[in-house]
C-alpha positions, -999 to +999 in steps of 0.1 A: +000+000+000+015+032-007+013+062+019+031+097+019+060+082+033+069+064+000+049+089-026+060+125-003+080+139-038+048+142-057+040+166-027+071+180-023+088+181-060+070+207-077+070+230-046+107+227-047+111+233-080+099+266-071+115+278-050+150+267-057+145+289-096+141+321-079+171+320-062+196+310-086+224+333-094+218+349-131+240+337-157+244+350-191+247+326-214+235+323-254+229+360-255+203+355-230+202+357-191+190+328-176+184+323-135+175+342-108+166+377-113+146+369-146+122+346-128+119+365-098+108+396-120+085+372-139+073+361-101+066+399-094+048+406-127+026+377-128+017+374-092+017+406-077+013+436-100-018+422-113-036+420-076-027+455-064-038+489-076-024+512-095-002+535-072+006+504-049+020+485-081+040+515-090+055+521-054+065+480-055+079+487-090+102+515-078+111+497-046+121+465-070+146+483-093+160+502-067+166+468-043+198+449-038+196+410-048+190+404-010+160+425-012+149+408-044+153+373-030+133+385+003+105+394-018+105+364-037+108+340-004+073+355+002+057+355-029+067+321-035+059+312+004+025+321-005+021+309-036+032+272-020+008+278+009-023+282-022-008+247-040-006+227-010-038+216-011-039+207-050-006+189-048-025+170-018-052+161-033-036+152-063-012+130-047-040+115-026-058+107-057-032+088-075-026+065-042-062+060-040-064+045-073-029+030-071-038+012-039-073+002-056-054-019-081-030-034-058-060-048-034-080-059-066-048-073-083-042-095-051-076-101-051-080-118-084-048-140-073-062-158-044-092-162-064-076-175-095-052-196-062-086-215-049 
């Protein structure tokens, strides 16, 4: 039977994944930059911006390109801290779901063997 203890990545992974992207150093490489400060902008266009008004949004705007990488990682750890906190429950129930059905076929798959035993 499976439980979290043996299926805890498909709760943890994606949440990880996260959280580790924002806080890679940037690298320039292929004429791009790749890393870090790119997805933590991203983070603060996609997620915040949208949800405040306008003179809030331009006061976090101002207070962004002026911060240090520090600052910018800070922010980040709280947007993303949030963000995890609103997927919890999805990656729960998701992960609940597959060991529901996973388990399902296990009892029925030892099921049909005793039967096909007697």
């Amino acid at each position: 039977m499976l439980t979290w203890m043996r299926f805890w990545p498909v709760f943890v992974g994606p949440v990880l994944l996260l959280n580790v992207l924002g806080f890679l150093p940037t690298v320039f490489e292929g004429g791009r930059y790749w890393g870090g400060g790119p997805i933590r902008q991203w983070m603060l266009n996609t997620l915040l911006i949208p949800l405040l008004n306008v003179s809030q949004a331009e006061q976090i705007v101002q207070w962004f390109n002026e911060a240090s990488v520090l600052q910018e990682c800070v922010m980040y750890g709280i947007l993303i801290l949030n963000l995890d906190l609103l997927l919890m429950p999805v990656f729960y129930g998701f992960g609940q779901g597959i060991m529901r059905v996973l388990n399902w076929m296990m009892v029925k798959d030892l099921a049909l063997k005793r039967q096909a035993a007697r």
